[in-house]
C-alpha positions in Angstrom: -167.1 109.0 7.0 -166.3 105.6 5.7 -167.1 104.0 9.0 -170.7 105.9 8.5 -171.5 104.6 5.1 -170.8 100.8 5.9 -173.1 101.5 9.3 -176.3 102.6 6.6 -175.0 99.8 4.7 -175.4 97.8 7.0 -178.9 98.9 8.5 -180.1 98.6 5.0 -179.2 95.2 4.4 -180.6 94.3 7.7 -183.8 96.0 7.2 -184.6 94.8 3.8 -183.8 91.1 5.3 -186.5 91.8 7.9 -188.9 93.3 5.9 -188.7 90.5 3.1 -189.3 88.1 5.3 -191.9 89.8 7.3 -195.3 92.1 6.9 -194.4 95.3 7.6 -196.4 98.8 7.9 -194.7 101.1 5.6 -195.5 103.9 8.2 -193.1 101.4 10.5 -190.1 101.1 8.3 -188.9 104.6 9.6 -189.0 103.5 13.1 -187.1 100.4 12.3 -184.3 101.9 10.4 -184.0 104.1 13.6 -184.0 101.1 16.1 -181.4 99.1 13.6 -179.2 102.3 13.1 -179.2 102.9 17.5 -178.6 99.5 17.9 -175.5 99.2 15.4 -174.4 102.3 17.2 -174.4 100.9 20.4 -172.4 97.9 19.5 -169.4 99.9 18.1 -169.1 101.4 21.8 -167.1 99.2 24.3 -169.1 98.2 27.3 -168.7 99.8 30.4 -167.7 97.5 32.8 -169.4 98.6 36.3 -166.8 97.3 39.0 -167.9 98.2 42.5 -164.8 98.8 44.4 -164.3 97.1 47.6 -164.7 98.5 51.2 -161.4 99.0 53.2 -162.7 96.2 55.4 -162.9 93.4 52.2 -159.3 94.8 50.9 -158.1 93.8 54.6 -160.1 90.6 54.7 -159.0 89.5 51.2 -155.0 89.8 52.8 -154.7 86.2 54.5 -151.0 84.7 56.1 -152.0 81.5 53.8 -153.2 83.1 50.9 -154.5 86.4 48.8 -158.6 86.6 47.9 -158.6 87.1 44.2 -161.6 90.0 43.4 -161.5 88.4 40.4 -163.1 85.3 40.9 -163.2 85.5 45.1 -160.9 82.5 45.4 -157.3 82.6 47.6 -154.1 82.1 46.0 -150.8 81.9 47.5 -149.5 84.2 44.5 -151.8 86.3 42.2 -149.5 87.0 39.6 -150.0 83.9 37.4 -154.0 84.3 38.0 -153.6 87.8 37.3 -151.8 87.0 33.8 -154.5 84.5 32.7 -156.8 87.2 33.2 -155.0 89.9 30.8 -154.2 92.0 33.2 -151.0 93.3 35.1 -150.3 93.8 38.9 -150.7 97.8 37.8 -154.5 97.7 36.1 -155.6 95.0 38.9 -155.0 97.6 41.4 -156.5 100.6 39.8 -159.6 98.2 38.8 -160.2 97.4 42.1 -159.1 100.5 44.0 -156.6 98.6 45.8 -153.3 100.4 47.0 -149.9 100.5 45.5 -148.8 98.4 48.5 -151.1 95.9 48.2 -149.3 92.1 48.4 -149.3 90.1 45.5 -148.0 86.9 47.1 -149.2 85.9 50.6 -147.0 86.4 54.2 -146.5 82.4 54.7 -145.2 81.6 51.1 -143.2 84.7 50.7 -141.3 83.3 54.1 -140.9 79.9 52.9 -139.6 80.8 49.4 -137.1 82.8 51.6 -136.2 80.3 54.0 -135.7 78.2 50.9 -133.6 81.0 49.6 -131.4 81.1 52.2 -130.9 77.7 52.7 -129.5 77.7 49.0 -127.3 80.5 49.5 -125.8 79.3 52.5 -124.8 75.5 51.1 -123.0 77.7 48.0 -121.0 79.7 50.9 -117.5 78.9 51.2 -116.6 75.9 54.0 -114.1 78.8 55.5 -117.2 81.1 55.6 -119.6 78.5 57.4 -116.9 77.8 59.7 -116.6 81.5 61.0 -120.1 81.4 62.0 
């Protein structure tokens, strides 16, 4: 109830800003509490973010060897994690925003395969001379 009371609060003090400042009908001042009082209503309600989910086709499309399409922002990155982050959101809720499946890639088919040539090379010059010399 408390939430209530500072809502007709508020509608008052807005009102009675308006109508000091301006000529009012007093057969209008009912209708204007009304429009105030919807309109404070409609602000305490999050807005509904209408996201229109891609095609199959665009979610194939947006998977590139050099690079992901962001439905963010419709730009290609190499890995959307860190684009992702800036944006608030997690690999999880970018998914199920878009509609996109639990499989889809977050980093792209040519970096993936150069971090893990990379990778390898690494592990291999750690290896053991005896071990490289087996080979």
């Amino acid at each position: 109830m408390p939430e209530q009371t500072t809502r007709i609060e508020l509608v008052s003090r807005i009102v009675t800003a308006y109508v000091s400042g301006n000529a009012v009908a007093a057969s209008a001042i009912d209708g204007l509490l009304r429009d105030v009082d919807r309109a404070l209503a409609g602000l305490s309600r999050p807005p509904e973010a209408k996201v229109s989910k891609p095609s199959p086709a665009e979610i194939r499309a947006s998977i590139r060897p050099d690079g992901l399409v962001s439905f963010e922002d419709g730009r290609t990155y190499k890995a959307l994690r860190r684009h992702l982050t800036t944006r608030g959101l997690t690999p999880e809720a970018y998914r199920a925003k878009w509609g996109l499946p639990v499989d889809y890639p977050l980093v792209s088919a040519d970096y993936s395969a150069r971090r893990s040539k990379i990778s390898h090379a690494i592990s291999r010059r750690r290896e053991p001379r005896s071990q490289l010399a087996a080979e």
